[in-house]
PDB file as gemmi writes it, atoms N, CA and C in Angstrom:
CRYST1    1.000    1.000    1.000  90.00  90.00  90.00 P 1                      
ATOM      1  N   UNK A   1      90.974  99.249 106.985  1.00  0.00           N  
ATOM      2  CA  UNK A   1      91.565  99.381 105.669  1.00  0.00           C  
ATOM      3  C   UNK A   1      92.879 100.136 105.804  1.00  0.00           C  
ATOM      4  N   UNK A   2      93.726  99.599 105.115  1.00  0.00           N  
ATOM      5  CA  UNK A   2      94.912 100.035 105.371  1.00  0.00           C  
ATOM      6  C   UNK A   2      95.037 101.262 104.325  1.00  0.00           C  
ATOM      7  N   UNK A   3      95.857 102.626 104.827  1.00  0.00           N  
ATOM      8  CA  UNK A   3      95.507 103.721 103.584  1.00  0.00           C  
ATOM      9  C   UNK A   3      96.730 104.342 103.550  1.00  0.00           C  
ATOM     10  N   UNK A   4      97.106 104.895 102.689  1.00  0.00           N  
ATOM     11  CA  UNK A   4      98.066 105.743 102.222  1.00  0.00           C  
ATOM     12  C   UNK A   4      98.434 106.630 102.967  1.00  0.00           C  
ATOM     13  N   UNK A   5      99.312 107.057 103.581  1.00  0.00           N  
ATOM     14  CA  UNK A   5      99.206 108.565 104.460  1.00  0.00           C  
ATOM     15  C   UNK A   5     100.369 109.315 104.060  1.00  0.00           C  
ATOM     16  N   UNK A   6     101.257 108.691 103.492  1.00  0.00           N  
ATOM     17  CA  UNK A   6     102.587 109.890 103.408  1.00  0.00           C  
ATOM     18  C   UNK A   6     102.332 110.657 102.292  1.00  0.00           C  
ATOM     19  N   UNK A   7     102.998 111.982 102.155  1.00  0.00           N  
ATOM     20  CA  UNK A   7     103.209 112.700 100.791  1.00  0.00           C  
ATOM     21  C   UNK A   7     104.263 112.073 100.270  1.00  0.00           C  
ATOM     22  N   UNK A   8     105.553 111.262 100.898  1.00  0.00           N  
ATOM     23  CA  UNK A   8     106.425 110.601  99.608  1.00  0.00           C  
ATOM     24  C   UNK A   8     105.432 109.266  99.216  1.00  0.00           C  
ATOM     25  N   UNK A   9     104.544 108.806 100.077  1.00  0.00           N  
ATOM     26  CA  UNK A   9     103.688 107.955 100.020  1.00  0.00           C  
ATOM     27  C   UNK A   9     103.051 107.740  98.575  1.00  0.00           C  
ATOM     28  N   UNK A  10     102.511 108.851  98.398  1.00  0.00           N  
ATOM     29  CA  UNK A  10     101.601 109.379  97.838  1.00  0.00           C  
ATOM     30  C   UNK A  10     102.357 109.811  96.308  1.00  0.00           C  
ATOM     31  N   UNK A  11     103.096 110.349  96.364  1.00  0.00           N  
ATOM     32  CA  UNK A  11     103.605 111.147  95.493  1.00  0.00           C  
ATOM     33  C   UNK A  11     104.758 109.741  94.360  1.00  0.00           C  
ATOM     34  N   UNK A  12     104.842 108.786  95.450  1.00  0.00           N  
ATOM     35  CA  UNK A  12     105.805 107.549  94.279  1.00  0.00           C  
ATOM     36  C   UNK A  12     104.528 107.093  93.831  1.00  0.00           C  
ATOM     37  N   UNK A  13     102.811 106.965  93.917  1.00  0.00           N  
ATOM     38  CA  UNK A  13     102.494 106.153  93.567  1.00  0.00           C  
ATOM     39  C   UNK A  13     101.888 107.028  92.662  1.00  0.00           C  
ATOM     40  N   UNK A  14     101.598 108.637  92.431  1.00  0.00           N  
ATOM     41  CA  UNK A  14     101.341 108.742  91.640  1.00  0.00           C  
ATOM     42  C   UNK A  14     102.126 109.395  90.568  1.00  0.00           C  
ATOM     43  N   UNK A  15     103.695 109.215  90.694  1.00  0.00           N  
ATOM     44  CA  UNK A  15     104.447 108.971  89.719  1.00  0.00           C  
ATOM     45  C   UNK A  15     104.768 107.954  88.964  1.00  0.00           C  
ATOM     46  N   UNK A  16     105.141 107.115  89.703  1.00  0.00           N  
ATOM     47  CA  UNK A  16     105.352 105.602  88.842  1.00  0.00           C  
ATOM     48  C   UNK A  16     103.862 104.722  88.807  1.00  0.00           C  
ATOM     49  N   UNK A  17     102.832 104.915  88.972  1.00  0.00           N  
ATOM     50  CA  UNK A  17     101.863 104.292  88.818  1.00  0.00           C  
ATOM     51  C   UNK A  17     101.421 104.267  87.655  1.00  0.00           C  
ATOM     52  N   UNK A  18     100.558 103.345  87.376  1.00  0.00           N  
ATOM     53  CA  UNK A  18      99.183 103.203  86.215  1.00  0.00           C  
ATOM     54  C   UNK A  18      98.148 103.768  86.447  1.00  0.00           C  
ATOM     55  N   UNK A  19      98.218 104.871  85.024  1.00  0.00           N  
ATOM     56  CA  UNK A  19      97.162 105.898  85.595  1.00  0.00           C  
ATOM     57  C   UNK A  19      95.644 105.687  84.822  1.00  0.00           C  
ATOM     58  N   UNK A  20      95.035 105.732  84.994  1.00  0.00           N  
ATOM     59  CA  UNK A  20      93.321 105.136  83.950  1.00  0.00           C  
ATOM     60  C   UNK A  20      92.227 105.982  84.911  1.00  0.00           C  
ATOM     61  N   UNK A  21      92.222 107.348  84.015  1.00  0.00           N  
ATOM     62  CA  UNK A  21      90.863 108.034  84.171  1.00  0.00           C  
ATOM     63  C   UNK A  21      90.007 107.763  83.154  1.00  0.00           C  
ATOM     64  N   UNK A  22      88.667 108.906  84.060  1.00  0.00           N  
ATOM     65  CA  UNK A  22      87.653 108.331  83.624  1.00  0.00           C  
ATOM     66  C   UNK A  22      86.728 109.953  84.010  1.00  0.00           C  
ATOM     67  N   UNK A  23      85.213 110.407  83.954  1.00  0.00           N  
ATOM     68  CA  UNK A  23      85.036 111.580  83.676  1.00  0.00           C  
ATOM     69  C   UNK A  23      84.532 112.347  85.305  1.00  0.00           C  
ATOM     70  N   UNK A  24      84.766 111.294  86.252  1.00  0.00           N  
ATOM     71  CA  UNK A  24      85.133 111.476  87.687  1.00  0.00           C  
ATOM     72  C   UNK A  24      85.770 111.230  88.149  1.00  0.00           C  
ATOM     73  N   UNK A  25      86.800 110.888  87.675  1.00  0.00           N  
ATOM     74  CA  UNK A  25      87.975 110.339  88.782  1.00  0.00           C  
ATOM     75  C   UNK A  25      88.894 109.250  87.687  1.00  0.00           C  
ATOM     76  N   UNK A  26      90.325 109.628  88.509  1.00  0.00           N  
ATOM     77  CA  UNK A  26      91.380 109.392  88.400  1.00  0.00           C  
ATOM     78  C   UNK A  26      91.835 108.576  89.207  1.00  0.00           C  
ATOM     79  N   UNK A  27      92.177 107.004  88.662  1.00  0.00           N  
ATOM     80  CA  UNK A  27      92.943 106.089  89.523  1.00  0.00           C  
ATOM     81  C   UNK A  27      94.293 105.910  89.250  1.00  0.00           C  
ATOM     82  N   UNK A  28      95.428 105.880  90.251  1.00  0.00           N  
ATOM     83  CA  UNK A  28      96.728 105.844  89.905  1.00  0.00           C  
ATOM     84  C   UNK A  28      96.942 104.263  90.631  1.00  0.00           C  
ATOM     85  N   UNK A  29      97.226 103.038  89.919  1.00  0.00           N  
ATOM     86  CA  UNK A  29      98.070 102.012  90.688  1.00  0.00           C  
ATOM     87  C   UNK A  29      99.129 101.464  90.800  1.00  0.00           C  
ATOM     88  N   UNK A  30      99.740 101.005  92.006  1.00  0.00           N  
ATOM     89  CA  UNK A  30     101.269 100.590  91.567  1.00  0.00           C  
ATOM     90  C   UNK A  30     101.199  99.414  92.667  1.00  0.00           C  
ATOM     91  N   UNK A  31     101.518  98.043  91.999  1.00  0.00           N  
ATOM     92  CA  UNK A  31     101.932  96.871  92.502  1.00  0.00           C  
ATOM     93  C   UNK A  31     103.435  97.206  93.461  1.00  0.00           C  
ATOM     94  N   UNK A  32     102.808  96.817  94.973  1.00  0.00           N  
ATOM     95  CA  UNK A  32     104.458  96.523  95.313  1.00  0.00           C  
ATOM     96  C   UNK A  32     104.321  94.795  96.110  1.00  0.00           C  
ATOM     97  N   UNK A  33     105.709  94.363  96.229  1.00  0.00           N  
ATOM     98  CA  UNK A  33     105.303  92.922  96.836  1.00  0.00           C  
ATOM     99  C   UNK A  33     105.552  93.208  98.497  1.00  0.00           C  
ATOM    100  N   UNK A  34     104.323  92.025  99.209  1.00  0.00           N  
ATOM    101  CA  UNK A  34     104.646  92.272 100.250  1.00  0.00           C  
ATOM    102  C   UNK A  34     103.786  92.942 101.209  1.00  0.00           C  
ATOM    103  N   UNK A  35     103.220  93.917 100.340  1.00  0.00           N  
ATOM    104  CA  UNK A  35     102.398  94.805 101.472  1.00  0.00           C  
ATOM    105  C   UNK A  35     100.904  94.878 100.756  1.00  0.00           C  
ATOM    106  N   UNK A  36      99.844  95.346 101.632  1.00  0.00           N  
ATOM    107  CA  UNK A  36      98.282  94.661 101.523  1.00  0.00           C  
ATOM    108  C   UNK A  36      97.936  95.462 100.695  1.00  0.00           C  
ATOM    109  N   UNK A  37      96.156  95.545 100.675  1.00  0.00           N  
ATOM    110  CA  UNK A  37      95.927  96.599  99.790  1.00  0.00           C  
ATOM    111  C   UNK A  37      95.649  97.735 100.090  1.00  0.00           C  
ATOM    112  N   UNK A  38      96.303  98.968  99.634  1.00  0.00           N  
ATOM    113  CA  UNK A  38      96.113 100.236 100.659  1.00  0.00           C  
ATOM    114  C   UNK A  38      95.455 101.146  99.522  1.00  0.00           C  
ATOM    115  N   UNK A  39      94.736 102.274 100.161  1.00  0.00           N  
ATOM    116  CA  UNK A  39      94.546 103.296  99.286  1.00  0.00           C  
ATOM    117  C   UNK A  39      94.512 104.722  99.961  1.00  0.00           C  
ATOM    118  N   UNK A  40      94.404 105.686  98.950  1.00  0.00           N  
ATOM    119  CA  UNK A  40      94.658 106.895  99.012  1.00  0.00           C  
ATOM    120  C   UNK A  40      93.479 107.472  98.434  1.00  0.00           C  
ATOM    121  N   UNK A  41      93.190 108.954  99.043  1.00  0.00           N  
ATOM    122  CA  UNK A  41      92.384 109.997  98.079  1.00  0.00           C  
ATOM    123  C   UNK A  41      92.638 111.418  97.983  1.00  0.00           C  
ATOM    124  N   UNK A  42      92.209 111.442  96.886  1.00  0.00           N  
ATOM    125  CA  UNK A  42      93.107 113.529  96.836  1.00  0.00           C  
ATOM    126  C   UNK A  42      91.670 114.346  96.169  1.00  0.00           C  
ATOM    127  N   UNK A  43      91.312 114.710  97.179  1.00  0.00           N  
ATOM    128  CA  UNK A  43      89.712 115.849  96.799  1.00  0.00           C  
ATOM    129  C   UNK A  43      90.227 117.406  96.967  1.00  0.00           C  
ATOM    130  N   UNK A  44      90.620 117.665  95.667  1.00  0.00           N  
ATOM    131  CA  UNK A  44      90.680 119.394  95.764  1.00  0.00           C  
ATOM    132  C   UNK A  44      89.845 120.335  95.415  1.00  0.00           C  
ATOM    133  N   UNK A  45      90.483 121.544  95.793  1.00  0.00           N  
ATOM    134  CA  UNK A  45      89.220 122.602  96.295  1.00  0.00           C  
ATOM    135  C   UNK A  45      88.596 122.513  94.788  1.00  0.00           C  
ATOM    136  N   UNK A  46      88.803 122.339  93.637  1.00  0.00           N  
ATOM    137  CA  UNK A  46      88.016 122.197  92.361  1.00  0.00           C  
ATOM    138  C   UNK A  46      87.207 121.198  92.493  1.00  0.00           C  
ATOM    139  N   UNK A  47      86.492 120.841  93.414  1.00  0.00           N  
ATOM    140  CA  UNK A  47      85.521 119.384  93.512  1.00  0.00           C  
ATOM    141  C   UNK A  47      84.545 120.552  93.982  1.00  0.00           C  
ATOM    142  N   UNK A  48      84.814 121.123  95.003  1.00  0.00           N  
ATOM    143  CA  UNK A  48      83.714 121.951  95.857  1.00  0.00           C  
ATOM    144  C   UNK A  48      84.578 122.695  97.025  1.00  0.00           C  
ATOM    145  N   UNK A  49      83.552 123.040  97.886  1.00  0.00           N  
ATOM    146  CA  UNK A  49      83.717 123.674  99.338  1.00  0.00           C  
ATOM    147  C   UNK A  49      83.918 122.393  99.957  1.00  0.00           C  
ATOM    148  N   UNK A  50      84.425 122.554 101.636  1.00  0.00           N  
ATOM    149  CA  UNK A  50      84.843 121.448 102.261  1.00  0.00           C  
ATOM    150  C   UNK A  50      83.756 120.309 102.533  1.00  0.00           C  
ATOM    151  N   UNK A  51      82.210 121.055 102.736  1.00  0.00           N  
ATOM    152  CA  UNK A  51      81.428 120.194 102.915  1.00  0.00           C  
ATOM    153  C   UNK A  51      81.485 118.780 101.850  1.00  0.00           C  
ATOM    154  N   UNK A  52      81.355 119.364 100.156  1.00  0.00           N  
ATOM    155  CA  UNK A  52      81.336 118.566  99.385  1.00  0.00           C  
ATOM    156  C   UNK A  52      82.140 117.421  99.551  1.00  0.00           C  
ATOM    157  N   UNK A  53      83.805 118.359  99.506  1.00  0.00           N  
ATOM    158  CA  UNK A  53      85.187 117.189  99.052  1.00  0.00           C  
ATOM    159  C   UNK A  53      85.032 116.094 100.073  1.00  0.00           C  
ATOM    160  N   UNK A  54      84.514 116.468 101.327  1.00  0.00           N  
ATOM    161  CA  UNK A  54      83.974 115.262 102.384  1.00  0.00           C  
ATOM    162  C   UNK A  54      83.160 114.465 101.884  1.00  0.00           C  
ATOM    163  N   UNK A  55      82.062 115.355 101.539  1.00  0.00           N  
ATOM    164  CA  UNK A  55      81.442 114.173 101.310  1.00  0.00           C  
ATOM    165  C   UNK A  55      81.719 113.154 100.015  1.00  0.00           C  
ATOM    166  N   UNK A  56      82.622 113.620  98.861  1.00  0.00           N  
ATOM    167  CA  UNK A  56      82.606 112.447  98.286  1.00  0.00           C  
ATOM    168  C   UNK A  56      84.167 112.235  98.753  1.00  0.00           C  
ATOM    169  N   UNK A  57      84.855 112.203  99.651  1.00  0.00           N  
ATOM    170  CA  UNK A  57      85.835 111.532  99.870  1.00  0.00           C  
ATOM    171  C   UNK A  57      85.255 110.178 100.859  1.00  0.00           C  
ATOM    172  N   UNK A  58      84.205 110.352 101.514  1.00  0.00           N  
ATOM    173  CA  UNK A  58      83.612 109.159 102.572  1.00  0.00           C  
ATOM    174  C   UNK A  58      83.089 108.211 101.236  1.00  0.00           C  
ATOM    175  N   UNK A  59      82.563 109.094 100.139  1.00  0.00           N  
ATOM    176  CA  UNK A  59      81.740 107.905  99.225  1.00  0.00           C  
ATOM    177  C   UNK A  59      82.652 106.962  98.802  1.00  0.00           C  
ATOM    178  N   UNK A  60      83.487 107.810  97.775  1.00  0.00           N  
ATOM    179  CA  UNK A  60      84.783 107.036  97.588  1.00  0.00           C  
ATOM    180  C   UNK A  60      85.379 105.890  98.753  1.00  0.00           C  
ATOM    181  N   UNK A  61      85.509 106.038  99.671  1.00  0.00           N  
ATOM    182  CA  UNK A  61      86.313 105.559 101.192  1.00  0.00           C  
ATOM    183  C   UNK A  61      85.602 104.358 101.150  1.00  0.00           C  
ATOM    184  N   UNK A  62      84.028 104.617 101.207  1.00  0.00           N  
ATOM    185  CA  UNK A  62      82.877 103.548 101.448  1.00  0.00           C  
ATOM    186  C   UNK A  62      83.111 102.247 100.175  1.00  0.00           C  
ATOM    187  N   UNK A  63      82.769 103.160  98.706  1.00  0.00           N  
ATOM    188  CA  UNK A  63      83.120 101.962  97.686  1.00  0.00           C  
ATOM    189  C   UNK A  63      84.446 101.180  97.515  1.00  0.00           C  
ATOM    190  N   UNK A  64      85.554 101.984  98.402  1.00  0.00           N  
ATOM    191  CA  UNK A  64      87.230 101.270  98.144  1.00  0.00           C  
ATOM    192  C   UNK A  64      86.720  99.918  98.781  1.00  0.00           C  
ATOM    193  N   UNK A  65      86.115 100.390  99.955  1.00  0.00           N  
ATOM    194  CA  UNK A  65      86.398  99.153 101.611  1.00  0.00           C  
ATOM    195  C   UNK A  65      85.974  97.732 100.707  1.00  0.00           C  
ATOM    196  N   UNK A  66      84.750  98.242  99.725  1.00  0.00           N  
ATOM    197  CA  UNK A  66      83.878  97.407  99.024  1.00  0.00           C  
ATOM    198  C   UNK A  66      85.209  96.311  97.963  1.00  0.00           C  
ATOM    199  N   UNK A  67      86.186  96.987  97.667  1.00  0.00           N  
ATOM    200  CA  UNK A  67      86.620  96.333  96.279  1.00  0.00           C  
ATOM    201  C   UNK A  67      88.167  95.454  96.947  1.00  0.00           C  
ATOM    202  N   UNK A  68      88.323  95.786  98.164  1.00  0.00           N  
ATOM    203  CA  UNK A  68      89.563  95.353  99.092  1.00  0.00           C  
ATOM    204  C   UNK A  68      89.841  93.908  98.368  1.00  0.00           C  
ATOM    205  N   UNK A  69      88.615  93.297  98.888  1.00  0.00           N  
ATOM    206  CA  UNK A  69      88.919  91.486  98.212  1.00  0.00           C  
ATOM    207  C   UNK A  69      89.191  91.375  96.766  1.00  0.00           C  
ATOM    208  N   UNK A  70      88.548  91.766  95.954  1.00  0.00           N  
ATOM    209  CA  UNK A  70      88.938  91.559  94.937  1.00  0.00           C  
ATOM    210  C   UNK A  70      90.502  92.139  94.235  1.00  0.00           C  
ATOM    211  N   UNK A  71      91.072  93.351  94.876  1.00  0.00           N  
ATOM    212  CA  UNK A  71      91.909  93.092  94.522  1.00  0.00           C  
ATOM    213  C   UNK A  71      93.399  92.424  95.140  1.00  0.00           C  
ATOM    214  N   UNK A  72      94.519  92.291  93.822  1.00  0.00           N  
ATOM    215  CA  UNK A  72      95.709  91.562  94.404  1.00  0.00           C  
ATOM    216  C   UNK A  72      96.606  91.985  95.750  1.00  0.00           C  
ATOM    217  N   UNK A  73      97.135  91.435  96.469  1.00  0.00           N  
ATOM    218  CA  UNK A  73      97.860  91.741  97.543  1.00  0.00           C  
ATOM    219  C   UNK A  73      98.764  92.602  97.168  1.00  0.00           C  
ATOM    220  N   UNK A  74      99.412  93.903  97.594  1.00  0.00           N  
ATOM    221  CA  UNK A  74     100.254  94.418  97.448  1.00  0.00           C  
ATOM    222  C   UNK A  74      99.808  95.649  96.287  1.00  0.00           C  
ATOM    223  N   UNK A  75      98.546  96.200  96.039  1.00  0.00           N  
ATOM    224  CA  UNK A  75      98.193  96.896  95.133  1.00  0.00           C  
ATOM    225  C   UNK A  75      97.777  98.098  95.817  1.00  0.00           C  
ATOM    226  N   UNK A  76      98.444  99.125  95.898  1.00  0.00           N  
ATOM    227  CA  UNK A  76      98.523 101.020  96.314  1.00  0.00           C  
ATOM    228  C   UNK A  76      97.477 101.647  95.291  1.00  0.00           C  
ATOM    229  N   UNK A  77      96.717 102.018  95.592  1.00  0.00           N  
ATOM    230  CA  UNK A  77      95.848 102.240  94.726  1.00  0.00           C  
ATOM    231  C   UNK A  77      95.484 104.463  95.640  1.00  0.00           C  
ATOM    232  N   UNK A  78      95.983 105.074  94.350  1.00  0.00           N  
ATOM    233  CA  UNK A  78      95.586 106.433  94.807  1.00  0.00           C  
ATOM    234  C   UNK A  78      94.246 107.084  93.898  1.00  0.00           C  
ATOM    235  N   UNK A  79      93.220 107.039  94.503  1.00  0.00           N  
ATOM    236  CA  UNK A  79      91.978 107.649  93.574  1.00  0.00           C  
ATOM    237  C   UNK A  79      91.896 109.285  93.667  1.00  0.00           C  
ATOM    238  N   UNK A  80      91.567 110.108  92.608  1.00  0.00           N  
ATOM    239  CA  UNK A  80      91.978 111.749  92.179  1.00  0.00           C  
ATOM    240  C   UNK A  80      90.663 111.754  92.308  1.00  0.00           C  
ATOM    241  N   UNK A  81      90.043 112.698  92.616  1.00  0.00           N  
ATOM    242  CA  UNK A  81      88.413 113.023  92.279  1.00  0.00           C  
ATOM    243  C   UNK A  81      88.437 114.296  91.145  1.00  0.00           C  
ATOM    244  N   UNK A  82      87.496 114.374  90.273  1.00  0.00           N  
ATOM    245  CA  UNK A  82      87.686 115.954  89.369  1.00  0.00           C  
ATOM    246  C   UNK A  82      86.216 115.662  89.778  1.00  0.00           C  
ATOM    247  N   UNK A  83      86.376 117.383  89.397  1.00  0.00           N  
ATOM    248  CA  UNK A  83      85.502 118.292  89.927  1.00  0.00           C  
ATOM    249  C   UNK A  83      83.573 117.803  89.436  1.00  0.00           C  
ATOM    250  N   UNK A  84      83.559 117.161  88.612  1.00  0.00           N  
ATOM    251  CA  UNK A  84      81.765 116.268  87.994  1.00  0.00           C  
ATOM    252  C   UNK A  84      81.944 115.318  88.974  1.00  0.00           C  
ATOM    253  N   UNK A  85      82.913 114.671  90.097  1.00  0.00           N  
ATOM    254  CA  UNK A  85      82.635 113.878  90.925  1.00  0.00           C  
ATOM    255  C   UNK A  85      81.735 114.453  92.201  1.00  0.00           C  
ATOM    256  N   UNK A  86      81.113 115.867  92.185  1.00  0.00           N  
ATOM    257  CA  UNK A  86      80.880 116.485  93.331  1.00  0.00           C  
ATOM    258  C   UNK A  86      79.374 116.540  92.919  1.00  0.00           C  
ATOM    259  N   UNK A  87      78.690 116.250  91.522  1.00  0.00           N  
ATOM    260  CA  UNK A  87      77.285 115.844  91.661  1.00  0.00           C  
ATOM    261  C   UNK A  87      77.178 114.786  90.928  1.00  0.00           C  
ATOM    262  N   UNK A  88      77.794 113.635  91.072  1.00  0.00           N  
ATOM    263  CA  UNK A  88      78.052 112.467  90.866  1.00  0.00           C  
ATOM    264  C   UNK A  88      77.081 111.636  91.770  1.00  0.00           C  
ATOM    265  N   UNK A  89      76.319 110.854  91.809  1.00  0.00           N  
ATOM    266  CA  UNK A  89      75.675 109.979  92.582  1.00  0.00           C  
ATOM    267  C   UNK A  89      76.434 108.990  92.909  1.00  0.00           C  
ATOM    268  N   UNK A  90      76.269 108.278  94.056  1.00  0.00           N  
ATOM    269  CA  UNK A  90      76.741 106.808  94.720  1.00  0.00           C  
ATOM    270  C   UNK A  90      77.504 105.764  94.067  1.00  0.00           C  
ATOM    271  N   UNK A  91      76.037 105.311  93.392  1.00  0.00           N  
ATOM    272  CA  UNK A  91      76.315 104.161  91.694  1.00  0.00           C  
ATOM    273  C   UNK A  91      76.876 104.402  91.186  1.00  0.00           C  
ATOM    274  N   UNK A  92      77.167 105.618  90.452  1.00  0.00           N  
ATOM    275  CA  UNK A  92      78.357 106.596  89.590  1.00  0.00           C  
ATOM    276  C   UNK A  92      79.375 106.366  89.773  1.00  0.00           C  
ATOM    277  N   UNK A  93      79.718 107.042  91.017  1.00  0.00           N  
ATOM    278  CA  UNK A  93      81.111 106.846  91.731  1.00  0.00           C  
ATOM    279  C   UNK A  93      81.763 105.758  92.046  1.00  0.00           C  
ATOM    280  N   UNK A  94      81.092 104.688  92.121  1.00  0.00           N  
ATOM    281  CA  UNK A  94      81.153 103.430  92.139  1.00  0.00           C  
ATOM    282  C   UNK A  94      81.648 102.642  91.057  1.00  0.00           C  
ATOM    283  N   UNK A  95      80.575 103.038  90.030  1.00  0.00           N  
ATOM    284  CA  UNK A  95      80.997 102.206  88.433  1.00  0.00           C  
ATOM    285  C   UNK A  95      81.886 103.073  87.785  1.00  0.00           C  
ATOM    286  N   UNK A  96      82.149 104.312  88.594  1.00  0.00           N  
ATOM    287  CA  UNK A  96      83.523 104.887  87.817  1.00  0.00           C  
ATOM    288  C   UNK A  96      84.639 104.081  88.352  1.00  0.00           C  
ATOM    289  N   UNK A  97      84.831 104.231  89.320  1.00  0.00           N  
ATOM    290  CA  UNK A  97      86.176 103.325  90.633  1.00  0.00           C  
ATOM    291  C   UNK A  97      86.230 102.012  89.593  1.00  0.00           C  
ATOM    292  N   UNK A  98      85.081 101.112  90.016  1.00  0.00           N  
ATOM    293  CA  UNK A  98      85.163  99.855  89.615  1.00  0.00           C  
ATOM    294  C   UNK A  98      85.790  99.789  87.766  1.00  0.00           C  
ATOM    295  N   UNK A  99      85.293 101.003  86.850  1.00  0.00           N  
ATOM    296  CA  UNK A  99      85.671 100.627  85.402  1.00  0.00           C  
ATOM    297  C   UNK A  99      87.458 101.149  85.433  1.00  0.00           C  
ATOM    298  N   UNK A 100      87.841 102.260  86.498  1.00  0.00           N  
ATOM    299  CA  UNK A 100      89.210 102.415  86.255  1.00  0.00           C  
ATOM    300  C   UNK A 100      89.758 101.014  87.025  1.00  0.00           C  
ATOM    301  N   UNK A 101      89.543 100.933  88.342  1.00  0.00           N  
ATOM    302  CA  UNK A 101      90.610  99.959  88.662  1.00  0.00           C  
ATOM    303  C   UNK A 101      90.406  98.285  87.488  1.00  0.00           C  
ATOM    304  N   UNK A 102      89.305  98.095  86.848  1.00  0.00           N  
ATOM    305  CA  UNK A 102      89.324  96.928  86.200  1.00  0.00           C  
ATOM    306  C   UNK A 102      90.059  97.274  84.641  1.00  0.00           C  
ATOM    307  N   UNK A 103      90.512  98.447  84.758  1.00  0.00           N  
ATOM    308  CA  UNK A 103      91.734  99.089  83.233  1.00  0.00           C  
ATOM    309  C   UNK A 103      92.839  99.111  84.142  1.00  0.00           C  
ATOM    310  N   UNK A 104      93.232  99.656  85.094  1.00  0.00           N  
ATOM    311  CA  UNK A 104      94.497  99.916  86.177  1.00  0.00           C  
ATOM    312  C   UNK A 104      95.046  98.640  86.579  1.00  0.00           C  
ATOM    313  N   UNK A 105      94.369  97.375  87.123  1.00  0.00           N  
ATOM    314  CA  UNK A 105      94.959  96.546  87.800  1.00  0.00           C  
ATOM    315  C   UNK A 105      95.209  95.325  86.397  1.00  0.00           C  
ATOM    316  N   UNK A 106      96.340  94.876  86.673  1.00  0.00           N  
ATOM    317  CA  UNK A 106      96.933  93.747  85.716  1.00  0.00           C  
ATOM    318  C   UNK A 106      96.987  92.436  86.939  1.00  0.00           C  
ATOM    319  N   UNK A 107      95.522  91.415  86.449  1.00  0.00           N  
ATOM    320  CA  UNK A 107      95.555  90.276  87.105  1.00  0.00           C  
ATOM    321  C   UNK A 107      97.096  89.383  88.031  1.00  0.00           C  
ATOM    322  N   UNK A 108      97.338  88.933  88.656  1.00  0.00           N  
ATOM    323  CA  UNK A 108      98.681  88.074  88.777  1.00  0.00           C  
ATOM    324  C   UNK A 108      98.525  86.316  88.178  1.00  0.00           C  
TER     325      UNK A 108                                                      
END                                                                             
């Protein structure tokens, strides 16, 4: 999976992006042409201790890999975690991702 790594990376998409939270998490997206589908995650110390922000940064990581196909080519997608994402279950985290990016992404 191709992922986000820069801070200017990071920081254009969650300026000029489409932003659609939700009561775990924050998706920022921004269409560019050309390049695949990549993503990003930002778990701060308000989620938990390091053990936690790991662990729901792998959950998150796990449900992105899941949604790759469905979405459009060229879609940067940066997911925010807040802090109810840290006793959030699996499914949760999941049907949160899945209800922002299906408000965030505009079909082609």
């Amino acid at each position: 999976m191709n992922r986000v790594k820069t801070p200017d990376e990071f920081r254009r998409i969650l300026r000029r992006g489409r932003r659609v939270g939700g009561p775990l998490l924050v998706a920022h997206t921004l269409h560019t042409d050309g390049e695949p589908v990549r993503f990003g995650f930002v778990v701060g110390r308000g989620v938990g201790n390091a053990v936690v922000r790991n662990r729901v940064k792998r959950r998150l990581r796990a449900i992105a890999f899941g949604f790759l196909p469905a979405l459009p080519a060229g879609t940067s997608v940066v997911v925010r975690a807040l802090p109810p994402a840290a006793s959030a279950t699996f499914p949760d985290l999941s049907a949160g991702l899945r209800e922002a990016l299906d408000r965030a992404v505009v079909p082609e």
